[in-house]
C-alpha positions as CSV (number, residue, x, y, z in Angstrom):
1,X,90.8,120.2,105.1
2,X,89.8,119.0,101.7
3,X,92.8,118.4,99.7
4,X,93.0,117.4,95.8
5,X,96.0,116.4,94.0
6,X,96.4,117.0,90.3
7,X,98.8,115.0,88.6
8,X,99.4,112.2,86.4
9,X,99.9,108.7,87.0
10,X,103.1,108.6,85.3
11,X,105.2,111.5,87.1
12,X,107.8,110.4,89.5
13,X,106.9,113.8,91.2
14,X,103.2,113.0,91.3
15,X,103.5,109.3,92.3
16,X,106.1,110.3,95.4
17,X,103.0,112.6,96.8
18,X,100.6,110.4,95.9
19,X,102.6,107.8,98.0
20,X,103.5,109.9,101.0
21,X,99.3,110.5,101.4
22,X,98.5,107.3,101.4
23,X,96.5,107.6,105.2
24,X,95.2,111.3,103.9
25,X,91.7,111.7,102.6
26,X,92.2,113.5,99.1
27,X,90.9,113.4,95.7
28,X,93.4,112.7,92.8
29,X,92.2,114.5,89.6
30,X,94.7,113.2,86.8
31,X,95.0,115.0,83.5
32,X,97.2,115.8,80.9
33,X,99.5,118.6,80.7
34,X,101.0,118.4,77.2
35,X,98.0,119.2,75.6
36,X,93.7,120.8,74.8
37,X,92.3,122.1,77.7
38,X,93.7,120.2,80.8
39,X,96.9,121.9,79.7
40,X,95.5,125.2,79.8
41,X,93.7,124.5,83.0
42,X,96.8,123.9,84.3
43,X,98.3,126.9,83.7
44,X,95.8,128.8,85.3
45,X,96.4,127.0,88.7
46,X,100.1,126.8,88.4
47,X,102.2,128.9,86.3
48,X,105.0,127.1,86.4
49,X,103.0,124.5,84.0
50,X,104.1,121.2,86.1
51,X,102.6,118.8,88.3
52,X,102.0,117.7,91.0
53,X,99.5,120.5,92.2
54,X,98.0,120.6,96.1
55,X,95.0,122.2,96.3
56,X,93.9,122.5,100.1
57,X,90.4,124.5,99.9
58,X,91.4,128.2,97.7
59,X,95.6,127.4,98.6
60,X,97.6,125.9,95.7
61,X,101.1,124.9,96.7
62,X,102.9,123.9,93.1
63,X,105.5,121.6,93.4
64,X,106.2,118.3,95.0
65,X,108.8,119.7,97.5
66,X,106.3,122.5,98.1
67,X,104.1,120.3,98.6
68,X,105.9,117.5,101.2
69,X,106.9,120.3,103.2
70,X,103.3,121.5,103.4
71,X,102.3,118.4,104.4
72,X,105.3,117.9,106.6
73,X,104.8,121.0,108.2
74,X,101.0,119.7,109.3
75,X,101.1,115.8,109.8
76,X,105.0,115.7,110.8
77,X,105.6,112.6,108.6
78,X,109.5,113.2,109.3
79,X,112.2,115.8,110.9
80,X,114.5,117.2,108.1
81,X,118.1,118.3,109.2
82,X,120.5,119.6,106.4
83,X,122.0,116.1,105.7
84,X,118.5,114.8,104.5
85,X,117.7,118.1,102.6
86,X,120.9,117.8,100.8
87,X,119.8,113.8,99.8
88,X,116.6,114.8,98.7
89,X,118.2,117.7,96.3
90,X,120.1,115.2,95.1
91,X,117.6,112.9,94.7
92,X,115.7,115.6,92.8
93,X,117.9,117.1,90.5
94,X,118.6,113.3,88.7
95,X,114.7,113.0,88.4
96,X,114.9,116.5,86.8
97,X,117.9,115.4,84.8
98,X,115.7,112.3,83.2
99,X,112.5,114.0,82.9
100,X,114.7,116.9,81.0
101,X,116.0,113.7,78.7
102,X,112.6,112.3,78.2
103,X,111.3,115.8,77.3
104,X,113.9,115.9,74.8
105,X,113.4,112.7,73.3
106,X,109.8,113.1,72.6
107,X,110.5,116.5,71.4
108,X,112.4,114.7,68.7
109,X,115.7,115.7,69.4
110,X,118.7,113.0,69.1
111,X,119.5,112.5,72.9
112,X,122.4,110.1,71.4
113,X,124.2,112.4,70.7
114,X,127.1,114.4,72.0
115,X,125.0,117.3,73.0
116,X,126.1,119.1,76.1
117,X,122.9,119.4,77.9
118,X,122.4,115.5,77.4
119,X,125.5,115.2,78.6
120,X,125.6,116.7,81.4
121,X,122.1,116.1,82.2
122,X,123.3,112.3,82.0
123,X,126.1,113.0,84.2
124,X,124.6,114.6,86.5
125,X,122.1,111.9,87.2
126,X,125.4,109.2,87.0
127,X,127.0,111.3,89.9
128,X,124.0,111.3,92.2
129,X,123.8,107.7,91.9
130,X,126.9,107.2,92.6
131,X,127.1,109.0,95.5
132,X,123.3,107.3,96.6
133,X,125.5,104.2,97.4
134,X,127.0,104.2,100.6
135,X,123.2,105.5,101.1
136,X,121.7,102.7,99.7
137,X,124.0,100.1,101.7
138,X,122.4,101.7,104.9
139,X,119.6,101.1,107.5
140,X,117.8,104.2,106.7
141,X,117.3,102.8,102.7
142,X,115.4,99.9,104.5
143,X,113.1,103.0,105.9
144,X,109.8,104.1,104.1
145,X,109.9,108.3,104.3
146,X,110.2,110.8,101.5
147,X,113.8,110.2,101.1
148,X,113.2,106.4,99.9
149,X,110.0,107.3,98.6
150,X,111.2,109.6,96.2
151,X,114.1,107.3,95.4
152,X,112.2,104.1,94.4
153,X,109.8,106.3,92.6
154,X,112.4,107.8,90.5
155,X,114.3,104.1,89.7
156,X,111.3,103.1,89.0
157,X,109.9,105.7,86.8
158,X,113.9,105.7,85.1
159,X,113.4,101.8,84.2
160,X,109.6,102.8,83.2
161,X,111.0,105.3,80.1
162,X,114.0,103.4,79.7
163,X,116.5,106.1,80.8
164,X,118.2,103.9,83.7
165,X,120.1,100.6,83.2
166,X,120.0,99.5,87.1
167,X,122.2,96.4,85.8
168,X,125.7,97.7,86.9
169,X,124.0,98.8,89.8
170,X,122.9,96.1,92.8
171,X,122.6,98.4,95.1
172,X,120.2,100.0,93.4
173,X,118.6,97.2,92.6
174,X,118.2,95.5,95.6
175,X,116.6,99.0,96.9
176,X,113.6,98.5,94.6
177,X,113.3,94.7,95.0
178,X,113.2,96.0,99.5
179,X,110.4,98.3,98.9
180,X,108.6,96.6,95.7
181,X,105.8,94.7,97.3
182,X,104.5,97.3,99.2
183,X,101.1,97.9,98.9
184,X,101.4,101.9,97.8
185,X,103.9,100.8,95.5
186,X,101.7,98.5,93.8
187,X,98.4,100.9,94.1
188,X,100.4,103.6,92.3
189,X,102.3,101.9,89.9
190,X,103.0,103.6,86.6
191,X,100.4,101.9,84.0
192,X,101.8,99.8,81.4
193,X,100.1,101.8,78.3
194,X,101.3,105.4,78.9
């Protein structure tokens, strides 16, 4: 198997992979997909325009759940019943929520204001927190799988753009300061200039 992942070093989706294959051989091939011919290239391996991409030999699966139960379905890194499929929708409809924000924002627009798709994007992402706590206050936070994988890297990458305030939120903040000093954390961290 000769696996390659295309993504960036600052996507929550991309770092979540990148950290579940940390005892996988694979190549990471970073490049930007905003703009000149990376974009482009892109395109023509995923039409959905978005990373992460796996490519396993000629086989592209296109998005990071795609892609974790790809690799879920061959190296068994964990057993999904409904209860843990529901957390990780949950999980990824916030990070969709902020990225949706952070698109806006750099598109210009006025996220301040009373815009119903801010809105609700911002609620949206309010209510999944929320219901994360009781969640977070478990044992299985204190486990390293997709579920808290995904988690830290979208906390994280929330801070990062400055669309989270984890202030009001300990639980949340004593997630990230459990899972902070492990090594894939630290390999894959977002860079500061980005």
């Amino acid at each position: 198997m000769s696996l390659t992942l295309i993504g960036s070093q600052t996507s929550p989706f991309a770092r979540r992979i990148r950290i579940l294959m940390e005892n996988l051989a694979y190549e990471f091939k970073e490049l930007n997909i905003f703009e000149g011919e990376e974009a482009i290239a892109l395109n023509r391996i995923n039409p959905t325009n978005q990373i992460p991409v796996l490519l396993d030999g000629e086989r592209a699966i296109w998005d990071s759940r795609q892609i974790f139960n790809y690799l879920n379905h061959t190296h068994r890194f964990q057993r999904m019943g409904w209860e843990e499929e529901n957390l990780l929708t949950a999980i990824d409809g916030a990070m969709n929520s902020a990225v949706s924000i952070l698109l806006m924002k750099r598109s210009g627009m006025k996220i301040d204001e009373p815009y119903m798709f801010v809105s609700r994007q911002r609620e949206r992402i309010e209510s999944v927190l929320d219901y994360l706590r009781t969640y977070l206050g478990s044992e299985k936070a204190r486990e390293w799988n997709f579920h808290t994988i995904s988690l830290y890297c979208f906390l994280d990458w929330g801070q990062y753009r400055e669309l989270l305030s984890l202030r009001d939120r300990p639980e949340c903040m004593a997630f990230m300061k459990l899972h902070e000093n492990r090594d894939i954390v630290k390999k894959t961290q977002i860079p500061k200039v980005a």
